[in-house]
N, C-alpha and C positions, 0 to 999 in steps of 0.2 A: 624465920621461915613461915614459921605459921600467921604470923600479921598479914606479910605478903598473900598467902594466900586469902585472906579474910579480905583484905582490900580489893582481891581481884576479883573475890565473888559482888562484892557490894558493888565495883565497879559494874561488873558483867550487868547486872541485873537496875542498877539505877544510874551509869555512867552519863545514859544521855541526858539526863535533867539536869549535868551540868553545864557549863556555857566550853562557847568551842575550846577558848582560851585555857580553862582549866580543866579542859580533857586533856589537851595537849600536855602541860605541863604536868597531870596527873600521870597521863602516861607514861612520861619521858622518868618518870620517879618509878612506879611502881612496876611498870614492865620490859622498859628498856634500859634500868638498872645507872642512868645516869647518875652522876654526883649534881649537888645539888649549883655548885660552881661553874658546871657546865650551861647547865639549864640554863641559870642567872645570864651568862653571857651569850647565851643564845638568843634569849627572851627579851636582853636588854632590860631586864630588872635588876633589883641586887637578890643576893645569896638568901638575903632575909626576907624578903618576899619570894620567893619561891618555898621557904621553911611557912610562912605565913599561909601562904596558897594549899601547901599541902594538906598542912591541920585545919584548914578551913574546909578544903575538899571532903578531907575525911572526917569531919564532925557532919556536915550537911547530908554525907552518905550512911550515914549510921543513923541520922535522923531521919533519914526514908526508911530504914530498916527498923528502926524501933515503930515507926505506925505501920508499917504496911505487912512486916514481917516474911517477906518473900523467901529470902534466904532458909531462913528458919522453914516456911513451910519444904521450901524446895529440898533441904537436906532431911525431913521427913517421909517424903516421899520418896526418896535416894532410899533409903532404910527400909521402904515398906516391898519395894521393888526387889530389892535385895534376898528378902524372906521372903517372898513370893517365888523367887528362883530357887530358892535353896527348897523349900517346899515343895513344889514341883519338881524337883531334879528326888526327892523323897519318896512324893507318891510315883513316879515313873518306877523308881525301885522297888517299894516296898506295896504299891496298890492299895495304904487304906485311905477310905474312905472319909476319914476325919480329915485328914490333910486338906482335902477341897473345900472342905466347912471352913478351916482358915483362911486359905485360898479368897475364899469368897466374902470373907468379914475383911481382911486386911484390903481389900478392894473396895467395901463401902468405905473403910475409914479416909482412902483416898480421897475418894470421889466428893469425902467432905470437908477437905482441907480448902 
């Protein structure tokens, strides 16, 4: 389950830089849960090129993730958001003052991601 997920965030965020054809069959793998037999005779490939397509797919996407590092920063920011709510939902209760001082550092640290 959690590959799945990882592929669909790499998808999300670098899917178009793939060509249409291995969107299609990336999709048809990773989100519409096709066997890979299907695909094959869908696509008019064999079974082993669409295995081939895939781990192609998903090396080229993890090499936009290892330079560009989007994911990474995006599930950072996820995190900083997070404690920015929980903090605020803190200071509406309890009023101090220091809270906002976080508040306000975990927002530069955004802003320099």
């Amino acid at each position: 389950m959690e590959k799945i997920v990882a592929q669909g965030l790499l998808y999300d965020f670098y899917g178009e830089l793939l060509t249409e054809h291995q969107r299609r069959v990336y999709e048809d793998v990773v989100f519409n849960d096709m066997s890979l037999s299907e695909i094959a005779e869908e696509q008019g490939i064999s079974r082993q090129g669409v295995h081939d397509l895939v781990k192609r797919c998903d090396k080229i996407l993890s090499g936009y993730e290892e330079k560009l590092k989007l994911v990474e920063k995006f599930n950072q920011t996820k995190k900083m958001v997070e404690e920015i709510k929980e903090l605020a939902g803190q200071y509406k209760k309890d009023g101090d003052r220091s809270l906002i001082d976080r508040i306000e550092a975990i927002s530069e640290e955004i802003g320099k991601l």
